[in-house]
C-alpha positions as CSV (number, residue, x, y, z in Angstrom):
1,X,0.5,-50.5,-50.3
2,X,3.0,-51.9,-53.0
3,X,3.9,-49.5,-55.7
4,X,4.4,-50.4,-59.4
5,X,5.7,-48.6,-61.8
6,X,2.4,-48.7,-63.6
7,X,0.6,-47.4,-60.3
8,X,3.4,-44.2,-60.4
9,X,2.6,-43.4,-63.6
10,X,-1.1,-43.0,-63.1
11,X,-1.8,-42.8,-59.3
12,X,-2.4,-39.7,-57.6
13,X,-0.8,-38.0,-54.7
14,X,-4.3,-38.5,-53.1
15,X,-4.0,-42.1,-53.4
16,X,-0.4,-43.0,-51.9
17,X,-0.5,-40.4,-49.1
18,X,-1.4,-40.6,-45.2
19,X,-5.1,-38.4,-44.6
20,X,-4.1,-36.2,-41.6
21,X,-0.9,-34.7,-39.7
22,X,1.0,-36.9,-36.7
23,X,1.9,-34.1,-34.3
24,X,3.6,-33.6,-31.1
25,X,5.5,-31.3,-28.8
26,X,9.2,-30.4,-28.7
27,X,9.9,-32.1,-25.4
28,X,8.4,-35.5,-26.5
29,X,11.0,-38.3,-26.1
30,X,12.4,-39.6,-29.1
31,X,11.0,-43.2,-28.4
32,X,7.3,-41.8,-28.4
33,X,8.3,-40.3,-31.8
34,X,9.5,-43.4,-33.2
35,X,6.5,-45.4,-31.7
36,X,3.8,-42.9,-33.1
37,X,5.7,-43.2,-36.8
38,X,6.2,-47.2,-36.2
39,X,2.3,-47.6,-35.6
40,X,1.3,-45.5,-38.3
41,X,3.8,-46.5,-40.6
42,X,5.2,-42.9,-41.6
43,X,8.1,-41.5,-41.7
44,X,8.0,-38.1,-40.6
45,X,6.2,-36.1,-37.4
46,X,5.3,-32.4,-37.2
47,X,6.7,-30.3,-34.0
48,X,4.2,-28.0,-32.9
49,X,5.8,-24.9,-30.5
50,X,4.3,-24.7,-26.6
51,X,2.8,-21.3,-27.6
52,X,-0.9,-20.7,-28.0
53,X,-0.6,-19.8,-32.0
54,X,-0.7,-23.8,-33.0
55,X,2.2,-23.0,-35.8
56,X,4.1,-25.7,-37.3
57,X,7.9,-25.5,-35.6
58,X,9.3,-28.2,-36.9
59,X,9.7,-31.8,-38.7
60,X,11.3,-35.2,-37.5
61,X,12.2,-37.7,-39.7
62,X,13.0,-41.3,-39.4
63,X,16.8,-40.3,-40.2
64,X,17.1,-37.7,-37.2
65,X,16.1,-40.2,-35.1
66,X,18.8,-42.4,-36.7
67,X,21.0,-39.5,-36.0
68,X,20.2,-39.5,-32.7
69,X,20.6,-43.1,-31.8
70,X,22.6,-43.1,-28.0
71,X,21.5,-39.3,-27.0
72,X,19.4,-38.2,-24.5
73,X,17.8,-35.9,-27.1
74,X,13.9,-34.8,-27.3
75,X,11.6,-34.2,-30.3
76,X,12.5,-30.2,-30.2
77,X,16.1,-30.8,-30.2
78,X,16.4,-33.1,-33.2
79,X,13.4,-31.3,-35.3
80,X,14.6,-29.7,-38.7
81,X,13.2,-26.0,-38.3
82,X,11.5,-23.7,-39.3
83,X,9.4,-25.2,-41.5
């Protein structure tokens, strides 16, 4: 979807977002990560915790996986949290 400044102006969040949430697990590798946000064009992945309460834990972005370009790092290590 290209954005003008018209379509800014008079567009609705409803119309520019992504229906639904990407999730995954704090010990996913950071290449699944970047392949789920490649394939679904996004830029950002929710971190669920490993309890049983399904809470939000987390959020990685396309720039902490920048950040973490050459570590051996996992989702749960790079997440900004809490959210």
């Amino acid at each position: 979807m290209t954005s003008t400044f018209t379509d800014l102006r008079t567009g609705t969040v409803g119309e520019a977002m992504t229906p639904g949430v990407l999730t995954c697990l704090p010990v996913t590798p950071l290449r699944d990560v970047a392949r789920m946000m490649a394939r679904h064009r996004v830029h950002a992945i929710v971190v669920f915790g490993t309890d049983d309460k399904l809470r939000p834990w987390g959020v990685v972005s396309d720039l902490d996986l920048v950040g973490a370009i050459g570590t051996s790092a996992n989702a749960g290590s790079v997440a900004a949290s809490p959210v």
